[in-house]
C-alpha positions, 0 to 999 in steps of 0.5 A: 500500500502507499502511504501518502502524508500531505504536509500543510501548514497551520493556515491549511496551506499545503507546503509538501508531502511524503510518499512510501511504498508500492501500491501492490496493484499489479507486478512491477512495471505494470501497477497503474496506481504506482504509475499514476502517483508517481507521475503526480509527485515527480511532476510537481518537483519539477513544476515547483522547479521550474514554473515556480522557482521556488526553494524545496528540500527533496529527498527520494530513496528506492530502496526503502520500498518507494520513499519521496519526501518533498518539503517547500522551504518558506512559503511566505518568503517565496515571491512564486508562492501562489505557484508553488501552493497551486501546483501543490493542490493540483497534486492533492487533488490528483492523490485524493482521486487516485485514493477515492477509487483505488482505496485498497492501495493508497492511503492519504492523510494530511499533517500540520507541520 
C-alpha cells in the first residue's frame, strides 16, 4: 500500500508531502496506481522547479520500498508562492482521486507541520 502524508501548514496551506511504498496493484512495471502517483509527485518537483522557482528540500530513496519526501522551504518568503501552493493542490487533488477509487492501495492523510 502507499502511504501518502500531505504536509500543510497551520493556515491549511499545503507546503509538501511524503510518499512510501508500492501500491501492490499489479507486478512491477505494470501497477497503474504506482504509475499514476508517481507521475503526480515527480511532476510537481519539477513544476515547483521550474514554473515556480521556488526553494524545496527533496529527498527520494528506492530502496526503502518507494520513499519521496518533498518539503517547500518558506512559503511566505517565496515571491512564486501562489505557484508553488497551486501546483501543490493540483497534486492533492490528483492523490485524493487516485485514493477515492483505488482505496485498497493508497492511503492519504494530511499533517500540520
Amino acid at each position: 500500500m502507499i502511504e501518502a502524508v500531505i504536509y500543510h501548514n497551520k493556515n491549511k496551506q499545503p507546503c509538501g508531502y511524503r510518499i512510501l511504498g508500492h501500491a501492490g496493484f499489479a507486478k512491477k512495471g505494470e501497477d497503474i496506481v504506482c504509475s499514476a502517483v508517481s507521475i503526480l509527485a515527480i511532476n510537481t518537483i519539477n513544476a515547483i522547479e521550474v514554473l515556480a522557482n521556488t526553494p524545496f528540500y527533496c529527498n527520494a530513496k528506492e530502496e526503502e520500498g518507494g520513499y519521496l519526501e518533498v518539503v517547500v522551504t518558506d512559503l511566505k518568503q517565496c515571491k512564486q508562492v501562489h505557484d508553488a501552493e497551486l501546483l501543490l493542490k493540483t497534486m492533492v487533488l490528483g492523490l485524493e482521486s487516485i485514493a477515492e477509487q483505488y482505496k485498497k492501495y493508497i492511503r492519504l492523510t494530511y499533517k500540520e507541520v
